[in-house]
PDB file of N, H, CA, C and O in Angstrom:
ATOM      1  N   UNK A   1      84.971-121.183 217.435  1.00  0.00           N
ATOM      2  CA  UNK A   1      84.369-121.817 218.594  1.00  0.00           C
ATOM      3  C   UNK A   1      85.262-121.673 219.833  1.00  0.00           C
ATOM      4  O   UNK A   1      84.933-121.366 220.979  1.00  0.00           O
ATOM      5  N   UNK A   2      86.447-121.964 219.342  1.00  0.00           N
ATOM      6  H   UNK A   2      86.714-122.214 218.411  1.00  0.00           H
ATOM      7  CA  UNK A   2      87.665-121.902 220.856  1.00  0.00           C
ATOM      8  C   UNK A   2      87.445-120.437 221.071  1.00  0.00           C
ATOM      9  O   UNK A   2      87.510-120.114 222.257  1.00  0.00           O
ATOM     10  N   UNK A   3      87.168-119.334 220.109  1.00  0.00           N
ATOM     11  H   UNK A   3      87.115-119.596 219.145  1.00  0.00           H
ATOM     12  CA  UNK A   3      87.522-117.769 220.700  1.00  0.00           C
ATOM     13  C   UNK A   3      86.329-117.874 221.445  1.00  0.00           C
ATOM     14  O   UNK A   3      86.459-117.143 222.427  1.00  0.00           O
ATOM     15  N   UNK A   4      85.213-118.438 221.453  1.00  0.00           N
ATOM     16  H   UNK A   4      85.107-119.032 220.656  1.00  0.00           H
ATOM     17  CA  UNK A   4      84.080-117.823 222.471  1.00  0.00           C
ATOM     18  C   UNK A   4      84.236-118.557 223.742  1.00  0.00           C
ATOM     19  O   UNK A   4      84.274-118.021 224.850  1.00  0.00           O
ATOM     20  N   UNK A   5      84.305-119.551 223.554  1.00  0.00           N
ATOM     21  H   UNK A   5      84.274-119.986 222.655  1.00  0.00           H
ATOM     22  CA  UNK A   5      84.665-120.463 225.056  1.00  0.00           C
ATOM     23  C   UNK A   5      85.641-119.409 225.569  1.00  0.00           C
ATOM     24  O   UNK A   5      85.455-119.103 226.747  1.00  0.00           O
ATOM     25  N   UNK A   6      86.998-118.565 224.719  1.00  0.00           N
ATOM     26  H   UNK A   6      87.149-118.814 223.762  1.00  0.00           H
ATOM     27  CA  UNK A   6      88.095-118.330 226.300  1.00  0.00           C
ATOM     28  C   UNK A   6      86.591-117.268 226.239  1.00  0.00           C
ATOM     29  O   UNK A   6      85.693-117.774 226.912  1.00  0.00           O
ATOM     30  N   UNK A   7      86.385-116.594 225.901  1.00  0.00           N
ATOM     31  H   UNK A   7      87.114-116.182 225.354  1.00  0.00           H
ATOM     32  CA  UNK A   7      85.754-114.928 226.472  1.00  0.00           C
ATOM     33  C   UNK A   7      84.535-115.712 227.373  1.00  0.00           C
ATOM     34  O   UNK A   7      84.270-115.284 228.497  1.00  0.00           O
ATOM     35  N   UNK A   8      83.934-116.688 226.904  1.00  0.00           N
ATOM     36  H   UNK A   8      84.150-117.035 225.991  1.00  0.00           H
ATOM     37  CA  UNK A   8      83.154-116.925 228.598  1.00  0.00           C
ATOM     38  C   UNK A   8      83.703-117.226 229.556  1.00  0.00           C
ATOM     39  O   UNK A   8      83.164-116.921 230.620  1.00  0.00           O
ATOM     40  N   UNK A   9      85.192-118.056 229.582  1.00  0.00           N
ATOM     41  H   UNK A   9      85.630-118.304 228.717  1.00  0.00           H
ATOM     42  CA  UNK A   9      85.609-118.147 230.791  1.00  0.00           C
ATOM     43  C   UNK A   9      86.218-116.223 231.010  1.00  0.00           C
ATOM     44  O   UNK A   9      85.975-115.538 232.003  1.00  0.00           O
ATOM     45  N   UNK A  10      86.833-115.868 230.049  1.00  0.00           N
ATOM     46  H   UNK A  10      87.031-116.425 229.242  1.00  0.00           H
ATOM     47  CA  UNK A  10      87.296-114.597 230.483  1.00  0.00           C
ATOM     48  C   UNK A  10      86.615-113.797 231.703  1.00  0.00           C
ATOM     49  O   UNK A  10      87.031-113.413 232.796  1.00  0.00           O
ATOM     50  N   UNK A  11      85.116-113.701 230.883  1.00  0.00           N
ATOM     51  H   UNK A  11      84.778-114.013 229.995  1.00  0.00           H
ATOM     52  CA  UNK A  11      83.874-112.925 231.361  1.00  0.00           C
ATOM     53  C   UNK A  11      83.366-113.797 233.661  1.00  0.00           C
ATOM     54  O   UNK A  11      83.027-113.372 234.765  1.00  0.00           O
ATOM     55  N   UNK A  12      83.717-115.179 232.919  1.00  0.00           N
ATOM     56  H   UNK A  12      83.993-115.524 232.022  1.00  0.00           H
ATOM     57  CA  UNK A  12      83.439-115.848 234.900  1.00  0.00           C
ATOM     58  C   UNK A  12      84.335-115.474 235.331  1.00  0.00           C
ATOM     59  O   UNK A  12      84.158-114.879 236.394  1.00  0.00           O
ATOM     60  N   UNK A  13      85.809-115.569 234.817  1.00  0.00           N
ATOM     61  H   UNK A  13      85.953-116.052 233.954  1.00  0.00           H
ATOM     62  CA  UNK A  13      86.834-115.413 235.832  1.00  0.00           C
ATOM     63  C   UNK A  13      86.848-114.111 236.112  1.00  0.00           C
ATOM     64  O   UNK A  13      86.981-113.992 237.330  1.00  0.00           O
ATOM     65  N   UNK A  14      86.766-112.935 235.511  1.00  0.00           N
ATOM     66  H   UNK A  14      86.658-113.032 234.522  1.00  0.00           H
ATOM     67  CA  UNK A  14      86.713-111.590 235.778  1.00  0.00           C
ATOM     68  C   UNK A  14      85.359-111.591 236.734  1.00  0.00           C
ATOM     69  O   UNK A  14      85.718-111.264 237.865  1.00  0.00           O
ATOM     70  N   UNK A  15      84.193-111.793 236.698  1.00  0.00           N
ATOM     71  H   UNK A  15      83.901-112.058 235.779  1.00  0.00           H
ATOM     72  CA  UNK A  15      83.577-111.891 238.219  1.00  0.00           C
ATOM     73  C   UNK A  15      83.461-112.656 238.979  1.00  0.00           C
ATOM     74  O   UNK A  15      82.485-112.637 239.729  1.00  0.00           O
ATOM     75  N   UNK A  16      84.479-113.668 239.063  1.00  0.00           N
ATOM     76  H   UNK A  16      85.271-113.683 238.454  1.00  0.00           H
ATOM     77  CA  UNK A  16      85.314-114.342 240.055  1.00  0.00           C
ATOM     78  C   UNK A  16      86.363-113.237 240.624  1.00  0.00           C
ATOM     79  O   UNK A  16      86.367-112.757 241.758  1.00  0.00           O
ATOM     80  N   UNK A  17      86.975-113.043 239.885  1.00  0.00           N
ATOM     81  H   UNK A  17      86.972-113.433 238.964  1.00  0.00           H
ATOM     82  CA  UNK A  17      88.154-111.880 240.322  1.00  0.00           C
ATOM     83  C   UNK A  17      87.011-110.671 241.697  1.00  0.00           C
ATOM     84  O   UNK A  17      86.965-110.540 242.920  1.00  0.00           O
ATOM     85  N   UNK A  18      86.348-110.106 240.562  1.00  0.00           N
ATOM     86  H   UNK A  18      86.385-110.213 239.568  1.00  0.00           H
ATOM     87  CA  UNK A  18      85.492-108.715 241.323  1.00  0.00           C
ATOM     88  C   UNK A  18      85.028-109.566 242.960  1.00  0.00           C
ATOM     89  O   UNK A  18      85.498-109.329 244.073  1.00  0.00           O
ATOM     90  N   UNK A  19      84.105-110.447 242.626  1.00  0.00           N
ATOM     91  H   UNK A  19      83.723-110.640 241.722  1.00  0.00           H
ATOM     92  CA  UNK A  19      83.841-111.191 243.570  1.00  0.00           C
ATOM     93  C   UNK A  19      84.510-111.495 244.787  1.00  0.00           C
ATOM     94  O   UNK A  19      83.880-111.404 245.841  1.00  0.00           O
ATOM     95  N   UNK A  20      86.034-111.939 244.782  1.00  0.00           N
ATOM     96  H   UNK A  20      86.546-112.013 243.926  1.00  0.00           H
ATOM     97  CA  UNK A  20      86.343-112.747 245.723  1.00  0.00           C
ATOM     98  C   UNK A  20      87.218-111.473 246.261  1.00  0.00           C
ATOM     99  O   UNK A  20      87.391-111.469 247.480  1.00  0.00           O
ATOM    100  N   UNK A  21      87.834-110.320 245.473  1.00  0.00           N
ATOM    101  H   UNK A  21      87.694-110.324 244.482  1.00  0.00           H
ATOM    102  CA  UNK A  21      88.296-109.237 245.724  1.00  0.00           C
ATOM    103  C   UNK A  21      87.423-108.546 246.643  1.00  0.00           C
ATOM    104  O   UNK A  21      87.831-108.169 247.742  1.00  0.00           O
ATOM    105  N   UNK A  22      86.534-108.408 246.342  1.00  0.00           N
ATOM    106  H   UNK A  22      86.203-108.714 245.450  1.00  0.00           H
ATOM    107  CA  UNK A  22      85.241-107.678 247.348  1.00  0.00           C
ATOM    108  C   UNK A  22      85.219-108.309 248.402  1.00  0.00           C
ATOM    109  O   UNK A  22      85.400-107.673 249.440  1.00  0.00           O
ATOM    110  N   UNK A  23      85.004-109.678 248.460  1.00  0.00           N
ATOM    111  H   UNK A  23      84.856-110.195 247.617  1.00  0.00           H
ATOM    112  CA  UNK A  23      84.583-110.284 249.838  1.00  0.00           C
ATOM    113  C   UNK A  23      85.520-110.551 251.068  1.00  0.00           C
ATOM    114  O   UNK A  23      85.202-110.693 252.248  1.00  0.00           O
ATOM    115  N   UNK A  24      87.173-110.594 250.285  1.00  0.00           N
ATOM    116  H   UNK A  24      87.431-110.478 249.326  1.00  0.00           H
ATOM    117  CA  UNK A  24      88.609-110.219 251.070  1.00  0.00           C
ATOM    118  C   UNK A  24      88.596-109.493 251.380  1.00  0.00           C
ATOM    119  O   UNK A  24      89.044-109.618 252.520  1.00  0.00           O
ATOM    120  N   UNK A  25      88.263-108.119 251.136  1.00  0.00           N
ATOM    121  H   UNK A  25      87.900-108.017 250.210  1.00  0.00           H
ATOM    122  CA  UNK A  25      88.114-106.878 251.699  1.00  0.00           C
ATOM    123  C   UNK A  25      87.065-106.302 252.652  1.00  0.00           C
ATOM    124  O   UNK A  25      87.039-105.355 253.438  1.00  0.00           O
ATOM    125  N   UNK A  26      86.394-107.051 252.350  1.00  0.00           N
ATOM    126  H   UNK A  26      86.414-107.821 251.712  1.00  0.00           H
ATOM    127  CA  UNK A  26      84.816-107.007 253.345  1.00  0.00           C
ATOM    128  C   UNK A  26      84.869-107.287 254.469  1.00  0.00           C
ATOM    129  O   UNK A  26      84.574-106.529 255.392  1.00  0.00           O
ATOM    130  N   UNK A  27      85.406-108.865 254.605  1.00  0.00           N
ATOM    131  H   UNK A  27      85.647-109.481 253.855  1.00  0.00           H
ATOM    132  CA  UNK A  27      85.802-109.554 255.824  1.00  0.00           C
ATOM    133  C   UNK A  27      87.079-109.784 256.017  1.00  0.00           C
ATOM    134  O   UNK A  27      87.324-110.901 256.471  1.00  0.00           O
ATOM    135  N   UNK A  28      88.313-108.830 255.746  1.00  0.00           N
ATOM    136  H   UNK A  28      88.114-107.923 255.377  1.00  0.00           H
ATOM    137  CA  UNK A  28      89.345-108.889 255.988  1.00  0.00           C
ATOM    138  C   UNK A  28      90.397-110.040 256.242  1.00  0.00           C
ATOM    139  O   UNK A  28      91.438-110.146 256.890  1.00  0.00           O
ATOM    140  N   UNK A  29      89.431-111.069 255.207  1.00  0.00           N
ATOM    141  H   UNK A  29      88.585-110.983 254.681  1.00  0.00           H
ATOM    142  CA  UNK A  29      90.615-111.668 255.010  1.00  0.00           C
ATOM    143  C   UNK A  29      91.228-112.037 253.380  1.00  0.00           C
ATOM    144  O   UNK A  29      90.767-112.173 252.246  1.00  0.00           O
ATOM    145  N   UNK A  30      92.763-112.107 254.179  1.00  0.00           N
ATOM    146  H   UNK A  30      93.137-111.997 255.100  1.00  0.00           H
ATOM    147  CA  UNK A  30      93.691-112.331 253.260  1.00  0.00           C
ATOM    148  C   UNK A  30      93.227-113.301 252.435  1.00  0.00           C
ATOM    149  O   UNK A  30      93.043-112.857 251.302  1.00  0.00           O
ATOM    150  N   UNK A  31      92.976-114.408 252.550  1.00  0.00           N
ATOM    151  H   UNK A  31      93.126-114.769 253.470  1.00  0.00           H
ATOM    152  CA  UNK A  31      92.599-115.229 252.070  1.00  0.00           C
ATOM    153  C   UNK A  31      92.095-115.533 250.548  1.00  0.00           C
ATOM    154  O   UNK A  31      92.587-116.223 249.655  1.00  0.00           O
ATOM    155  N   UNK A  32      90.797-114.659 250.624  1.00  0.00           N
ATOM    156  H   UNK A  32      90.398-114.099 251.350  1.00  0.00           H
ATOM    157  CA  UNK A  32      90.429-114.300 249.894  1.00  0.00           C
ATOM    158  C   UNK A  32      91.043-113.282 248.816  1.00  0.00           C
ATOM    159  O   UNK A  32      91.159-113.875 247.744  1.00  0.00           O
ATOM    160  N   UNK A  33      91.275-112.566 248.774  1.00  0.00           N
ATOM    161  H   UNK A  33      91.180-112.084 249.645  1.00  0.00           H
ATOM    162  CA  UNK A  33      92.157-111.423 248.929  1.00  0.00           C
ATOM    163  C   UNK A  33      93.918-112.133 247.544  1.00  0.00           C
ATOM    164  O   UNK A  33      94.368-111.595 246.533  1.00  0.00           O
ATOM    165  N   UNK A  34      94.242-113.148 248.098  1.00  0.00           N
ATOM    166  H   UNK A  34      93.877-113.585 248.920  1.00  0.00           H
ATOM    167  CA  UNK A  34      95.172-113.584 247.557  1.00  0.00           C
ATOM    168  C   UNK A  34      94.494-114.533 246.086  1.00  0.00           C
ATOM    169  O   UNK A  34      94.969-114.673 244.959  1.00  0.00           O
ATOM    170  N   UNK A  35      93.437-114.967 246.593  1.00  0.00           N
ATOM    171  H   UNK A  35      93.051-114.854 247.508  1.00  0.00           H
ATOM    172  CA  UNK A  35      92.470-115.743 245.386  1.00  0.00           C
ATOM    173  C   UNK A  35      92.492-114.978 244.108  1.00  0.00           C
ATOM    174  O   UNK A  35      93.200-115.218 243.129  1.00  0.00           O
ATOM    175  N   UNK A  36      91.515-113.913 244.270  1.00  0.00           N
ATOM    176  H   UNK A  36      90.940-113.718 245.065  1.00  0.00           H
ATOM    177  CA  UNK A  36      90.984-112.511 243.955  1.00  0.00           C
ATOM    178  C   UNK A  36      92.419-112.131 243.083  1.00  0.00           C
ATOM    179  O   UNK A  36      92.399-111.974 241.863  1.00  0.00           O
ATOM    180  N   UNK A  37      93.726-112.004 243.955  1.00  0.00           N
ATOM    181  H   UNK A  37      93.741-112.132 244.947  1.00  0.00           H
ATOM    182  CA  UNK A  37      94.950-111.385 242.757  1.00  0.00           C
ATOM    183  C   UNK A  37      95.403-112.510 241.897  1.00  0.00           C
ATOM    184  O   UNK A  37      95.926-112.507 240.783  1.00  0.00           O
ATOM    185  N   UNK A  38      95.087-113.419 242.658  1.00  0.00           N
ATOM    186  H   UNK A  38      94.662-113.422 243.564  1.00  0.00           H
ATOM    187  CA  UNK A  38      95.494-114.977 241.020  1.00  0.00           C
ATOM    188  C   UNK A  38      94.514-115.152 240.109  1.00  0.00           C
ATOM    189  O   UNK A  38      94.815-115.354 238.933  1.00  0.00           O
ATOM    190  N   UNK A  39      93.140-115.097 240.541  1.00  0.00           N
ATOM    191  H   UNK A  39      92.895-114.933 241.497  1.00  0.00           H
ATOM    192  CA  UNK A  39      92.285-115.009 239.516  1.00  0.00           C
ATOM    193  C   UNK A  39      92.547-113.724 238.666  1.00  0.00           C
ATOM    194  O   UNK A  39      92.286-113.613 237.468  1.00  0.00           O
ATOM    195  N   UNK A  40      93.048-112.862 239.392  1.00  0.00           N
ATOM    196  H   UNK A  40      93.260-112.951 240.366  1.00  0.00           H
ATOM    197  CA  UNK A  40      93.235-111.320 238.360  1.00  0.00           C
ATOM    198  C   UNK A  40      94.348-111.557 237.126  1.00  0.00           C
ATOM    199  O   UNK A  40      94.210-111.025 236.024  1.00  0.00           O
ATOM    200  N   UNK A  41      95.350-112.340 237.435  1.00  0.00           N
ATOM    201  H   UNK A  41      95.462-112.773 238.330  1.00  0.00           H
ATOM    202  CA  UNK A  41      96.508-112.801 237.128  1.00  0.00           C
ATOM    203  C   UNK A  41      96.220-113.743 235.539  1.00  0.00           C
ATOM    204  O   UNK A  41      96.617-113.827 234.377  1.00  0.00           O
ATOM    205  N   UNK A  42      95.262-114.303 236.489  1.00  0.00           N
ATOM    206  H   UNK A  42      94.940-114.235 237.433  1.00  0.00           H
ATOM    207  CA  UNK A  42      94.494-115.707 235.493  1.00  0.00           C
ATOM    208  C   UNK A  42      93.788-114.979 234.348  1.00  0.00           C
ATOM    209  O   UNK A  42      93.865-115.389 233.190  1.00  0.00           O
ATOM    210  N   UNK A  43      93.129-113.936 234.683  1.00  0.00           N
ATOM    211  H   UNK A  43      93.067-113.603 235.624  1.00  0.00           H
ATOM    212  CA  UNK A  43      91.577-113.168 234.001  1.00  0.00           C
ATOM    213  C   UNK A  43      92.932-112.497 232.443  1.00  0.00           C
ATOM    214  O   UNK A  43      92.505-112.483 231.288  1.00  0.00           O
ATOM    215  N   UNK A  44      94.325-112.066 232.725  1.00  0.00           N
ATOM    216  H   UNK A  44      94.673-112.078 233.663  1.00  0.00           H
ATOM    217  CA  UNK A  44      95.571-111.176 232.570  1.00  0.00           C
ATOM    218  C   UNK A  44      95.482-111.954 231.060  1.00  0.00           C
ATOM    219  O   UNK A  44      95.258-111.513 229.933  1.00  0.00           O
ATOM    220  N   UNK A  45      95.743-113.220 231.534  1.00  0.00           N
ATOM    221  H   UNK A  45      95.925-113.578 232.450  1.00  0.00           H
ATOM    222  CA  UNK A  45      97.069-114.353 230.693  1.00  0.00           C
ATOM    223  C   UNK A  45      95.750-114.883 229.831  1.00  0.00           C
ATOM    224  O   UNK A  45      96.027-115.281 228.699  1.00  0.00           O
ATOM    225  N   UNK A  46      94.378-114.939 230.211  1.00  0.00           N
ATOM    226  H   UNK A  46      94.153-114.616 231.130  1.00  0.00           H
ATOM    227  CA  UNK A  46      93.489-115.138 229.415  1.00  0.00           C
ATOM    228  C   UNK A  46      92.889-114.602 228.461  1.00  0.00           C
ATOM    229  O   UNK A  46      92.184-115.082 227.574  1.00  0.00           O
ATOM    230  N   UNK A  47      93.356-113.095 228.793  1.00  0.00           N
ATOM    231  H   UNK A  47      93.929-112.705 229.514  1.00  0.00           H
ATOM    232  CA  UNK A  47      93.062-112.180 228.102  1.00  0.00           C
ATOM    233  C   UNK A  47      93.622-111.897 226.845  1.00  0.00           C
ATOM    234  O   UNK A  47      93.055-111.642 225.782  1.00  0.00           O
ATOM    235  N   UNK A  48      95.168-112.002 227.199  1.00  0.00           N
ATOM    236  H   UNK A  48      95.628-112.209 228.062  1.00  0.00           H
ATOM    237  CA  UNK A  48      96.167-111.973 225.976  1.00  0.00           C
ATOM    238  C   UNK A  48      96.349-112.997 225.191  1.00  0.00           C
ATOM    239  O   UNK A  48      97.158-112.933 224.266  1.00  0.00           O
ATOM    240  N   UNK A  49      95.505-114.274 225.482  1.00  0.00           N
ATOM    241  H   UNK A  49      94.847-114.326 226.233  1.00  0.00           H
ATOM    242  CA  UNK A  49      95.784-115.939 224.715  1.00  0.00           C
ATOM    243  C   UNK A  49      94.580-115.241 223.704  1.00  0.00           C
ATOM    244  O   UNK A  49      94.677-115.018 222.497  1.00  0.00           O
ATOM    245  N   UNK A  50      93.541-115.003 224.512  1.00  0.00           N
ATOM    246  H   UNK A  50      93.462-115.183 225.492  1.00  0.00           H
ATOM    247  CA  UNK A  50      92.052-114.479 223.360  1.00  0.00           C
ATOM    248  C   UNK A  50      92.631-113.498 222.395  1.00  0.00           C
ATOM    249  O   UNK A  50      92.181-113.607 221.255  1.00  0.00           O
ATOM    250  N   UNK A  51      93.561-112.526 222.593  1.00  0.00           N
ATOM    251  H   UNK A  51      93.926-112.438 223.520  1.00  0.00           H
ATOM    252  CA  UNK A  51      94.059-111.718 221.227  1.00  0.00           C
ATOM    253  C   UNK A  51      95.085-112.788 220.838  1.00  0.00           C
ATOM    254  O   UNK A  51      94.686-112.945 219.684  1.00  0.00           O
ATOM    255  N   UNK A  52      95.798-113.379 220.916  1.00  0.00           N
ATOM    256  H   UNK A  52      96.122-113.251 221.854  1.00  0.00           H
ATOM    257  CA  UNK A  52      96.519-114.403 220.083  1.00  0.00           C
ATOM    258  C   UNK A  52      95.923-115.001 219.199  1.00  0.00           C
ATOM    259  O   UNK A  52      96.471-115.108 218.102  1.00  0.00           O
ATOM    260  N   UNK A  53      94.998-115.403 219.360  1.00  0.00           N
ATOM    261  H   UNK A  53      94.553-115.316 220.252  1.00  0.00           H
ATOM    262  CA  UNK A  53      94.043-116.696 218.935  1.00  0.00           C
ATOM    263  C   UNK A  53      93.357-116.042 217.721  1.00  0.00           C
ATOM    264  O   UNK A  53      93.271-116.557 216.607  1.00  0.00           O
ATOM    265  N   UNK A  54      92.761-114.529 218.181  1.00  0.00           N
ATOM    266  H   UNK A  54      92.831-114.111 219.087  1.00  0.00           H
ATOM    267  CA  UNK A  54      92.441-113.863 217.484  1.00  0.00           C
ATOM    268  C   UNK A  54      92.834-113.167 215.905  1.00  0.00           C
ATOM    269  O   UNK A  54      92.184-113.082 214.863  1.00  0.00           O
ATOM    270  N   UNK A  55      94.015-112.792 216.238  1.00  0.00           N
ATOM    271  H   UNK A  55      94.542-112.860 217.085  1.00  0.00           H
ATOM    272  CA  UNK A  55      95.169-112.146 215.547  1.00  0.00           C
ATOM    273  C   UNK A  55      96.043-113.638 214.617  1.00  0.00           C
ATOM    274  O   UNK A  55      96.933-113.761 213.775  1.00  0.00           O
ATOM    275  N   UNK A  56      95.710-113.966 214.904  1.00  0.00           N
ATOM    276  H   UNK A  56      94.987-113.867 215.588  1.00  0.00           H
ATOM    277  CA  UNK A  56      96.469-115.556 214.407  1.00  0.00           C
ATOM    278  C   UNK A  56      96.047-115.760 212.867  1.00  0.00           C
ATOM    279  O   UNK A  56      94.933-116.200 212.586  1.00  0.00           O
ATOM    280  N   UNK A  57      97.210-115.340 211.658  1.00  0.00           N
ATOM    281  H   UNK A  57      98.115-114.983 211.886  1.00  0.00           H
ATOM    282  CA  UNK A  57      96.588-115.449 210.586  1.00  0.00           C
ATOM    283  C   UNK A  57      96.270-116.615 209.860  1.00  0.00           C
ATOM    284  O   UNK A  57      95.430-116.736 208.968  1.00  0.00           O
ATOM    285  N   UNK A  58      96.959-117.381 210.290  1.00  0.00           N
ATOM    286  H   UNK A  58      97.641-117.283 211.014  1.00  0.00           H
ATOM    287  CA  UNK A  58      96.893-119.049 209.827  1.00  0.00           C
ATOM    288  C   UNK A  58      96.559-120.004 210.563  1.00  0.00           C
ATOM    289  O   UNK A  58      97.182-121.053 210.731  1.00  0.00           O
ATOM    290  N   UNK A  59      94.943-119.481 211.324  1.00  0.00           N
ATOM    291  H   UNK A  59      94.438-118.629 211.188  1.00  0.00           H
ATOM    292  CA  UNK A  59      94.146-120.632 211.819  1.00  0.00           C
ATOM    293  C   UNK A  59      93.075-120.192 211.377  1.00  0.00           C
ATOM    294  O   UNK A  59      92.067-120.564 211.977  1.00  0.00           O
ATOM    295  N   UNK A  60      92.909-119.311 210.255  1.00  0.00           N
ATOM    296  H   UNK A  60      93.728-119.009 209.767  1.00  0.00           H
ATOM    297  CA  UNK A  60      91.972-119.723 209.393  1.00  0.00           C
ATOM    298  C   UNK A  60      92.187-120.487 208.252  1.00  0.00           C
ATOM    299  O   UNK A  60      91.239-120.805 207.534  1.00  0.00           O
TER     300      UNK A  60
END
């Protein structure tokens, strides 16, 4: 149950990431732009907890 919850947040925050990356760049601002690389950051560290969790032989 915990592995599907991270991959849906995985799956929002990665088009959160695309999203806010696009729209910093669109309208030139930084702003956005800096969001966009922490959410990328975020989408990173979420990614590698979901193979932990995964790979984890004794939480079954």
């Amino acid at each position: 149950m915990r592995y599907i919850i991270l991959k849906i947040i995985l799956i929002a925050a990665s088009v959160l990431t695309v999203i806010c990356l696009g729209f910093g760049v669109l309208q030139h601002d930084l702003l956005f732009v800096g969001i966009g690389i922490l959410l990328a950051f975020m989408t990173g560290l979420i990614y590698l907890q979901s193979r932990q969790m995964h790979n984890n032989p004794f939480l079954k």
